[in-house]
Backbone as a chain_set.jsonl record, in Angstrom:
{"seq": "XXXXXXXXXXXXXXXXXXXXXXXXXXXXXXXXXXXXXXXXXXXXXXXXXXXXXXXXXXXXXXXXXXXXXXXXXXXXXXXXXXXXXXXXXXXXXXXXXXXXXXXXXXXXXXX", "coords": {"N": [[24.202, -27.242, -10.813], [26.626, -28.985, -8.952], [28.978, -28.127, -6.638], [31.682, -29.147, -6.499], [31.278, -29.94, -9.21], [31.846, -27.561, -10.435], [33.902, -26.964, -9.313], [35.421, -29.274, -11.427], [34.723, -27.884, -13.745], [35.986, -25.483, -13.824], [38.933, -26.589, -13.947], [39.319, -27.692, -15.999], [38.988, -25.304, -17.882], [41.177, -23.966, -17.061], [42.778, -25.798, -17.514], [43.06, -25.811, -20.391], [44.413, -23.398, -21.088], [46.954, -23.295, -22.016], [46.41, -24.204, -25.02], [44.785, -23.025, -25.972], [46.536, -20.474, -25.652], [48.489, -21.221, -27.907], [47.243, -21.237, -29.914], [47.412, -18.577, -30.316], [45.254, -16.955, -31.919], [45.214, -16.998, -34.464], [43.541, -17.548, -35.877], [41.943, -15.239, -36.62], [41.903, -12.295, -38.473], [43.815, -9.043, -38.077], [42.054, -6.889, -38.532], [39.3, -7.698, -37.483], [40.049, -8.686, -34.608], [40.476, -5.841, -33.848], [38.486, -4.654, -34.118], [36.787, -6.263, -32.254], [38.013, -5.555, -30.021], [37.539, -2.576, -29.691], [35.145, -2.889, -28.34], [36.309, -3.316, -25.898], [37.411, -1.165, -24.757], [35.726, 0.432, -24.034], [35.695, 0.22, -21.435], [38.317, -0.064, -20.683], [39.498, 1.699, -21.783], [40.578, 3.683, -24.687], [42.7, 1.773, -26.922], [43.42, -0.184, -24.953], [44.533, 0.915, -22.786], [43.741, 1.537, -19.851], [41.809, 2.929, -17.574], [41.392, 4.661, -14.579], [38.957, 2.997, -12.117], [40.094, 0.686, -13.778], [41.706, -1.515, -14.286], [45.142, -1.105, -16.792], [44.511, -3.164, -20.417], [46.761, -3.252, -22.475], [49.927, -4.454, -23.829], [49.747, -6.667, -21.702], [51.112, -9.702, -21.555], [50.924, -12.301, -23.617], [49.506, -15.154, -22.596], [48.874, -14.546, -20.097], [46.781, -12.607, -20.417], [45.24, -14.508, -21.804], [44.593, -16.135, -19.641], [43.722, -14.904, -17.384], [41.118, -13.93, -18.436], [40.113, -16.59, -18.87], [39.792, -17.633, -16.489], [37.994, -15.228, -15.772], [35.739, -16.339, -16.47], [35.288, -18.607, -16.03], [34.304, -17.856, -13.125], [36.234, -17.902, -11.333], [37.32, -15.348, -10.083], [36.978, -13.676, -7.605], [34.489, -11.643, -6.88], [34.176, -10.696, -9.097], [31.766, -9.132, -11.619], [30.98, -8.006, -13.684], [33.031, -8.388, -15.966], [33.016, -11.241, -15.766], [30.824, -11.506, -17.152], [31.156, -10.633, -19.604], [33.017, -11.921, -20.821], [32.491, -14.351, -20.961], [30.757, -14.126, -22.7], [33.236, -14.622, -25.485], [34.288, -16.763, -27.501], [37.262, -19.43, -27.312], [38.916, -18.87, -29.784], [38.457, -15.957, -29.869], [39.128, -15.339, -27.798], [42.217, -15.501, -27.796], [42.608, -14.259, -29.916], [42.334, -11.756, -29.13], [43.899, -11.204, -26.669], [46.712, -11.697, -28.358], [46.152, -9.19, -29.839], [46.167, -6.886, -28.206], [48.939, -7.618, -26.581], [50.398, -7.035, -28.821], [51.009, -8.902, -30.745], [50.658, -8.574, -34.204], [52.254, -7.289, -36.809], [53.215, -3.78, -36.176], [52.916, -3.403, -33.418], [51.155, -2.745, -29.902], [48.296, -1.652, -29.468]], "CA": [[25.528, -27.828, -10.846], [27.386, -29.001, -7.511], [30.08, -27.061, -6.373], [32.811, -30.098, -7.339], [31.164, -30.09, -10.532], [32.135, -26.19, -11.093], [35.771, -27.041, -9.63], [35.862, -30.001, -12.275], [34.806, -27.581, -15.035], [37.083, -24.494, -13.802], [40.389, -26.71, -14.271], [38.916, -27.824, -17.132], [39.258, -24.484, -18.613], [42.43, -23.523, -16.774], [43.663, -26.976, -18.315], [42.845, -25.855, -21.888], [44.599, -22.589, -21.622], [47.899, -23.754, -23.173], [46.364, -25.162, -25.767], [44.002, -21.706, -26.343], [47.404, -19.552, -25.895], [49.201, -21.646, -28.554], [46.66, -20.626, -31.058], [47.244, -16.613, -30.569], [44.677, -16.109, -32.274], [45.754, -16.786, -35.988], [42.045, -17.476, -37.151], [41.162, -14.366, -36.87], [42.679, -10.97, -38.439], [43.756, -7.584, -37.404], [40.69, -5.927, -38.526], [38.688, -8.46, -37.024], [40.69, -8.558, -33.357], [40.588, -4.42, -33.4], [36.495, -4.737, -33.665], [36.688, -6.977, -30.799], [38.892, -5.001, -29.065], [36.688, -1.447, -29.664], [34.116, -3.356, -27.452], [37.19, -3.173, -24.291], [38.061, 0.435, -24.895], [34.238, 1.139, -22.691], [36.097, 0.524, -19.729], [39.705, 0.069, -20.104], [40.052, 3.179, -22.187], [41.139, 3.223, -25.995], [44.098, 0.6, -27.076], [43.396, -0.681, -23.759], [46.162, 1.639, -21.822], [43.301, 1.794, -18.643], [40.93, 4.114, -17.434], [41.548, 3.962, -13.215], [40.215, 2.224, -11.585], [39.755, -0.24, -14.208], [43.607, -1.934, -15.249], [45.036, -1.305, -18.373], [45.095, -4.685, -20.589], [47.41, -3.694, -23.085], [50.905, -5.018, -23.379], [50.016, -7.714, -21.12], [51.77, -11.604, -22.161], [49.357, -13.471, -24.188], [48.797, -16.246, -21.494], [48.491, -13.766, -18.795], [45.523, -12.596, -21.068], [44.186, -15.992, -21.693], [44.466, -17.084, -18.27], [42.509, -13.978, -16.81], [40.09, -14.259, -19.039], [39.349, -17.988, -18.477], [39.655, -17.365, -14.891], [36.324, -14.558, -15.392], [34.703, -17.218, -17.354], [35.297, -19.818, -14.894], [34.138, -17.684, -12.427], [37.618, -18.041, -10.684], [38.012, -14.018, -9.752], [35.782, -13.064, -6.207], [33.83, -10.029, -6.906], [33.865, -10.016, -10.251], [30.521, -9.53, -11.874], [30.578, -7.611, -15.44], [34.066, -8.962, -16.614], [32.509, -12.884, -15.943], [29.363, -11.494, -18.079], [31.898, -10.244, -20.735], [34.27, -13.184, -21.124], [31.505, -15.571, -21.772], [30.633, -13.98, -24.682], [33.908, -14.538, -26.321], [35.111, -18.11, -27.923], [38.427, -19.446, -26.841], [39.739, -17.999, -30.521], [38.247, -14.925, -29.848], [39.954, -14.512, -26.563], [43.277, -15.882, -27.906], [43.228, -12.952, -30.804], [42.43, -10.511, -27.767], [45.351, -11.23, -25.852], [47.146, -11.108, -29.039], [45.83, -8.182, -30.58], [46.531, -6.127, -26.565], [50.017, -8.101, -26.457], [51.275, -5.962, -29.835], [51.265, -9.743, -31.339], [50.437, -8.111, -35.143], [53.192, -6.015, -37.401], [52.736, -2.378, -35.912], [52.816, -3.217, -32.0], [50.508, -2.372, -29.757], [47.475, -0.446, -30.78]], "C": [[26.096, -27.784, -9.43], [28.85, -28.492, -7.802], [31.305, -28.058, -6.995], [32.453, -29.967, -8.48], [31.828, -28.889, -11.139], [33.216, -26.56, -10.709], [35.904, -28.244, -10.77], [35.778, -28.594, -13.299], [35.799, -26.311, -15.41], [38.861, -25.024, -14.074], [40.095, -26.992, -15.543], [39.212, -26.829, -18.223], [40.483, -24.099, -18.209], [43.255, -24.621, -17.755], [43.502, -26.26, -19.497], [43.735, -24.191, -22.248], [45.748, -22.14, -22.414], [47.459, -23.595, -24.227], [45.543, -23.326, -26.966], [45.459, -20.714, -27.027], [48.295, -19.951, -27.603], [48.552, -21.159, -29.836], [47.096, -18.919, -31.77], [46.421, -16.392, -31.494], [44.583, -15.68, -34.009], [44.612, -16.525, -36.729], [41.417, -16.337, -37.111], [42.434, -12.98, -37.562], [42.901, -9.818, -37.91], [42.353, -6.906, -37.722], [39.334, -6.388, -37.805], [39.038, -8.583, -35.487], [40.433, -6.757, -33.105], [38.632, -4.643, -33.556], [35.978, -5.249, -32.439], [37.257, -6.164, -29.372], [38.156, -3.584, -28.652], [35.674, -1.787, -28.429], [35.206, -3.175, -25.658], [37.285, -1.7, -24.135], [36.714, 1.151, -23.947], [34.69, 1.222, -21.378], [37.755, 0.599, -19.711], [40.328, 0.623, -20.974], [40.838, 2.502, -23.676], [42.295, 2.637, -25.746], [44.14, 0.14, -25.514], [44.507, -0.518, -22.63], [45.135, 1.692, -20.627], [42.844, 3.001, -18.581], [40.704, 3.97, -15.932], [39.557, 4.278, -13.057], [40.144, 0.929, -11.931], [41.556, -0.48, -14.96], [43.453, -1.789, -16.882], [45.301, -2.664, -18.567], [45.993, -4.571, -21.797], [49.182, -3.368, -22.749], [51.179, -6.172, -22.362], [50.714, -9.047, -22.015], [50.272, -11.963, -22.583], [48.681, -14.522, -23.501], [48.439, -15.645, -20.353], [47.299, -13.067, -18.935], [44.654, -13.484, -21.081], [43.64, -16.477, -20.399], [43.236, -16.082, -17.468], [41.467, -14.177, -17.654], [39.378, -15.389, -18.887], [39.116, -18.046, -17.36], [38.189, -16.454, -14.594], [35.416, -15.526, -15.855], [34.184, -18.036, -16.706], [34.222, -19.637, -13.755], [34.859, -17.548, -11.007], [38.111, -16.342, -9.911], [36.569, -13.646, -8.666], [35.557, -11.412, -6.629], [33.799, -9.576, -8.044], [32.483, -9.973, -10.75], [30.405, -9.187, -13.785], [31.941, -8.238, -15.914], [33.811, -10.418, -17.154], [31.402, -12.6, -17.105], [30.349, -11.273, -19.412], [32.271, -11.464, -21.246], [33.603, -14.176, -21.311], [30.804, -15.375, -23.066], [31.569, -13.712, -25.664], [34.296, -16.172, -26.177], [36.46, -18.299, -27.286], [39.442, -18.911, -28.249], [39.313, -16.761, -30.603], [38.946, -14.071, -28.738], [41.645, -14.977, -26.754], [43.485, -14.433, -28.932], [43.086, -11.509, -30.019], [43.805, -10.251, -27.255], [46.698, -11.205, -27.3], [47.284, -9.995, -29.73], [46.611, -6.787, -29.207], [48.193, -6.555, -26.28], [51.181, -7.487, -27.386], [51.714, -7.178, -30.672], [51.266, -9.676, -33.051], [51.649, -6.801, -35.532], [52.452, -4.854, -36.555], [52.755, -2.368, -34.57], [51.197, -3.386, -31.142], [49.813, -1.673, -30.311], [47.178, 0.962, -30.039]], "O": [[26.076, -26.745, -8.771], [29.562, -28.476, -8.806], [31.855, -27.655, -8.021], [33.449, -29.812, -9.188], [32.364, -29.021, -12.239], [33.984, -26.643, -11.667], [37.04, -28.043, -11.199], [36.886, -28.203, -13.665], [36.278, -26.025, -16.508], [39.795, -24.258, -14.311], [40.799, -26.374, -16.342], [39.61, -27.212, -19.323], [41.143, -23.78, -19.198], [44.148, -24.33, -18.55], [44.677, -25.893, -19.543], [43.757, -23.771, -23.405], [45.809, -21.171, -23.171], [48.042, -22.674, -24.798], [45.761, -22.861, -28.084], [45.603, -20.328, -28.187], [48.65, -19.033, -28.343], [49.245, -20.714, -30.751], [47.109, -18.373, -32.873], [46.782, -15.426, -32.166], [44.162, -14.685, -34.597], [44.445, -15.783, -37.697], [40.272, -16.315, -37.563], [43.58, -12.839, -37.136], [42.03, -9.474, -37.11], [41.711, -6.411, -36.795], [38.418, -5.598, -37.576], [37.959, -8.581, -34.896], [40.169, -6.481, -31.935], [37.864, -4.739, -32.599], [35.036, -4.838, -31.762], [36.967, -6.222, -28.177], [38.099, -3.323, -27.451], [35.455, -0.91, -27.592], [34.712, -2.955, -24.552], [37.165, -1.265, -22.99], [36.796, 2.203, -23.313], [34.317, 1.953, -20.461], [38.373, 1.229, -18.852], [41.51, 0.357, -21.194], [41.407, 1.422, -23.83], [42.931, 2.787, -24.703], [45.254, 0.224, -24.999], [45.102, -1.321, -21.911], [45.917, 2.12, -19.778], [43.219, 3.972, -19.239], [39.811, 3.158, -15.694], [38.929, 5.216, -13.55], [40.116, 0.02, -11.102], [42.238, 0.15, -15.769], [42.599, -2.032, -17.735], [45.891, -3.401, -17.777], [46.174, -5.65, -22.362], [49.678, -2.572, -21.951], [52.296, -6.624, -22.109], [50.646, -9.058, -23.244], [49.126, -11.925, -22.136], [47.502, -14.81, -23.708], [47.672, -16.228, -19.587], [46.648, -12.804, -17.924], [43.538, -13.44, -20.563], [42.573, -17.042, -20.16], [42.135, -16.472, -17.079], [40.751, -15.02, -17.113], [38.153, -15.35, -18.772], [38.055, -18.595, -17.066], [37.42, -16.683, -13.66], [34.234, -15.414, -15.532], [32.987, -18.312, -16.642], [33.466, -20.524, -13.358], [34.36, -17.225, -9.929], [39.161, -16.242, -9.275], [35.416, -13.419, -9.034], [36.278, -10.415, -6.643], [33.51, -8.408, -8.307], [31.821, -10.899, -10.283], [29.956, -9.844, -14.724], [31.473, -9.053, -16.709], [34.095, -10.864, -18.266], [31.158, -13.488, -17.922], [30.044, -12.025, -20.338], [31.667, -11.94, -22.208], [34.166, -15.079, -21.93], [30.448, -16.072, -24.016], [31.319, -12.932, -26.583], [34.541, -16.746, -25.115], [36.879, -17.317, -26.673], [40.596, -18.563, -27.996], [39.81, -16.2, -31.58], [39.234, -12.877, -28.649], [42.347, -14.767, -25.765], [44.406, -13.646, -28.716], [43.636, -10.445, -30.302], [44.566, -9.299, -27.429], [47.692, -10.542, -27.006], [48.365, -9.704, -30.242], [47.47, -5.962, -29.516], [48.785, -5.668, -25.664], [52.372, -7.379, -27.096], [52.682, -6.949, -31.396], [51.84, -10.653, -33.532], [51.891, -5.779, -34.889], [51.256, -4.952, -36.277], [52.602, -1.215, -34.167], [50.256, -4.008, -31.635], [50.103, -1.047, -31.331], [46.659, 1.889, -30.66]]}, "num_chains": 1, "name": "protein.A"}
């Protein structure tokens, strides 16, 4: 793939992340988003409060979730290497009930 081709396909996903955020994440449930979420807690420490010197991700905004996330996917973040490997193995409703599930978007808050 030529390098324009990867900036076409990186707005491509930046473009779509409205559209991702707007979902939050409905198709999936809490018990289903906290399974997903067990898999973050390896590095950024249970309920995703951070483990230095890896950021915590919870309480972030739900698009400020989405957007990082599409941004590792993209390949959009210099120096990342295991986050880009991560974030491609989640759907765009899998990373919309992330950022919801870390956002406290579900009765009960944060987790």
């Amino acid at each position: 793939m030529t390098r324009w081709q990867w900036v076409v396909a990186a707005l491509f996903v930046v473009g779509t992340a409205g559209a991702v955020s707007a979902q939050i994440g409905t198709d999936v449930t809490f018990e289903e988003a906290s399974i997903l979420a067990d898999g973050c807690a390896n590095c950024h420490g249970q309920g995703g409060v951070g483990m230095a010197p890896i950021p915590g991700i919870s309480g972030l905004p739900i698009e400020t979730f989405v957007t990082r996330m599409n941004d590792f996917r993209a390949g959009l973040v210099p120096g990342a290497t295991i986050m880009q490997r991560i974030a491609l193995g989640y759907d765009d409703t899998e990373i919309a009930a992330l950022a919801r599930y870390f956002a406290g978007g579900w009765t009960g808050g944060t987790p």
